[in-house]
C-alpha positions as CSV (number, residue, x, y, z in Angstrom):
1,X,7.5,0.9,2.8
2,X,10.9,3.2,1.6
3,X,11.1,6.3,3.1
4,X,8.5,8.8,1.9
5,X,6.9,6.2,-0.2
6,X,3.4,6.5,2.2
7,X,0.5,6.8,-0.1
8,X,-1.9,9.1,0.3
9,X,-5.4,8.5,0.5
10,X,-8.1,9.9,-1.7
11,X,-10.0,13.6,-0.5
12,X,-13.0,11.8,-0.7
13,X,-13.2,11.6,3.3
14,X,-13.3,15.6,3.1
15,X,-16.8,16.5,3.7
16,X,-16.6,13.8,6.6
17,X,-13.5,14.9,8.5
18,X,-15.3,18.2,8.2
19,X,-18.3,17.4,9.8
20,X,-15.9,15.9,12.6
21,X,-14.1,19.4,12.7
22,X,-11.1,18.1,11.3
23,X,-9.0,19.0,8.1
24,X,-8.6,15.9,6.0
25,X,-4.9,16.7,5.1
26,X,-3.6,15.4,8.3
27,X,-4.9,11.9,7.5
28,X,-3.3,11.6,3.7
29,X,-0.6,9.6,4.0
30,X,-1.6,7.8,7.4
31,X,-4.3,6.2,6.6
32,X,-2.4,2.9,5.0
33,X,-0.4,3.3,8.6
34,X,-3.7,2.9,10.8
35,X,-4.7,0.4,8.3
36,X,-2.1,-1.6,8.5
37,X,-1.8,-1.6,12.3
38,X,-5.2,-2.4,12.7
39,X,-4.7,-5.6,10.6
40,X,-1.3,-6.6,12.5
41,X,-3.9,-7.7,15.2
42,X,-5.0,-10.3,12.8
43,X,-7.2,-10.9,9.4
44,X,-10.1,-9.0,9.6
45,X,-13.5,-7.8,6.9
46,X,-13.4,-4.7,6.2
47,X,-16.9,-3.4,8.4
48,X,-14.2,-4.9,11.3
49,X,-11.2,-2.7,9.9
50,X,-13.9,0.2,10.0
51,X,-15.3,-0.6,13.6
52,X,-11.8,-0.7,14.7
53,X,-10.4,2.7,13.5
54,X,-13.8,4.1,14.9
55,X,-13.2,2.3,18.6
56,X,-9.4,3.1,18.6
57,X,-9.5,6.7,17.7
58,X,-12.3,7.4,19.8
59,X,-14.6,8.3,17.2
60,X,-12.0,10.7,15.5
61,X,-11.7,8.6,12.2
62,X,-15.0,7.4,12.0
63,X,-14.9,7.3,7.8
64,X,-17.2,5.6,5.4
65,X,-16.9,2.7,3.2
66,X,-16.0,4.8,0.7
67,X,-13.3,5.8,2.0
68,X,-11.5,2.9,3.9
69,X,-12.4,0.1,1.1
70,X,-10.6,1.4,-1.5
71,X,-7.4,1.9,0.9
72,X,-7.7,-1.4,1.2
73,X,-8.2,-2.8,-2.2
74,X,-5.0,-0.3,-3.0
75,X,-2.7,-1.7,0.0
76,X,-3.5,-5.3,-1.6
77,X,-2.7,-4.6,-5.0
78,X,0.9,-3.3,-3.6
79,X,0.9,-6.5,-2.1
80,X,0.8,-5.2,2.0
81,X,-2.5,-7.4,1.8
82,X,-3.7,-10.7,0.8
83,X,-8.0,-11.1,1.0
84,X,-9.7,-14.0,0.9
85,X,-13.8,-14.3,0.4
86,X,-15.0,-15.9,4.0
87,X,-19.0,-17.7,4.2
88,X,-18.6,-19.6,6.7
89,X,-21.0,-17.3,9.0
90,X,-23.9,-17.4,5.9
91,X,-22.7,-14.2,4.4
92,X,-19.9,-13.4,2.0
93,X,-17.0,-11.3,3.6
94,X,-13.4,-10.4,2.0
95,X,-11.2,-11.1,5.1
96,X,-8.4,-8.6,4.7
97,X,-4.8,-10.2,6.3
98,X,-1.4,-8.1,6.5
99,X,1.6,-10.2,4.3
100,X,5.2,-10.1,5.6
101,X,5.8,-7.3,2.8
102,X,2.6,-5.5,4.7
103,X,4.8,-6.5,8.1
104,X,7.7,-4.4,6.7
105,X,6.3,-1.4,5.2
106,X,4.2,-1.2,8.9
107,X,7.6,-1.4,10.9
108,X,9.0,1.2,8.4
109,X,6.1,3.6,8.7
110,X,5.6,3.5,12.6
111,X,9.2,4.3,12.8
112,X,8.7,7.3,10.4
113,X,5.5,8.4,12.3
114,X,7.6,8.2,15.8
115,X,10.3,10.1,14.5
116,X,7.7,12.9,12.8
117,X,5.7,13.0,15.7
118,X,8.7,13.2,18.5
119,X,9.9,16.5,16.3
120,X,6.3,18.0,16.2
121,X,5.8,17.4,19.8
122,X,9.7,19.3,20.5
123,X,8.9,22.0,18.4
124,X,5.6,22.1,20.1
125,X,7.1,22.3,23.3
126,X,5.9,19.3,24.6
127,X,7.0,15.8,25.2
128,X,6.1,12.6,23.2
């Protein structure tokens, strides 16, 4: 992903992030990062992708459908993703898998997280 080029997500999370006692500006834009990282473990549905961002955050991004599938369908129409309709355990699932494009623009996004987060932390006075 160029440089600023992260996309933001939709405030349709709001009222949730709320609930949780969070703001919902500080997920725009990351969102498509945690997504894409996520699926970097391998091709996943989306309830997975969900599950996932719930486990690894520790219940901090704990979002609805609502918002996390259209994320998705957006990071595959830019091409990051490639989905393919799964039945093979008796119920239809769209299995979600990272492309190499999706590979780049998650190595290009990571390293503009670390070097975001590594100026926050020094201007918070702590270390990354």
């Amino acid at each position: 992903m160029p440089s600023g080029e992260l996309r933001e997500i939709d405030s349709g999370c709001a009222p949730y992030l709320g609930y949780l006692g969070m703001a919902n500006e500080p997920l725009k834009g990351h969102l498509d990062l945690m997504l894409l990282q996520i699926l970097a473990s391998g091709p996943a549905h989306g309830y997975q992708v969900i599950e996932a961002l719930r486990q690894r955050s520790d219940g901090a991004f704990d979002l609805p459908e609502g918002t996390v599938y259209p994320a998705l369908h957006r990071l595959e129409r830019t091409g990051a993703l490639t989905s393919s309709w799964d039945g093979s355990t008796g119920r239809r699932r769209r299995i979600y898998q990272l492309t190499p494009r999706g590979r780049g623009e998650l190595r290009t996004a990571r390293s503009e997280w670390q070097r975001f987060s590594t100026g926050v932390f020094a201007v918070l006075g702590a270390t990354a």
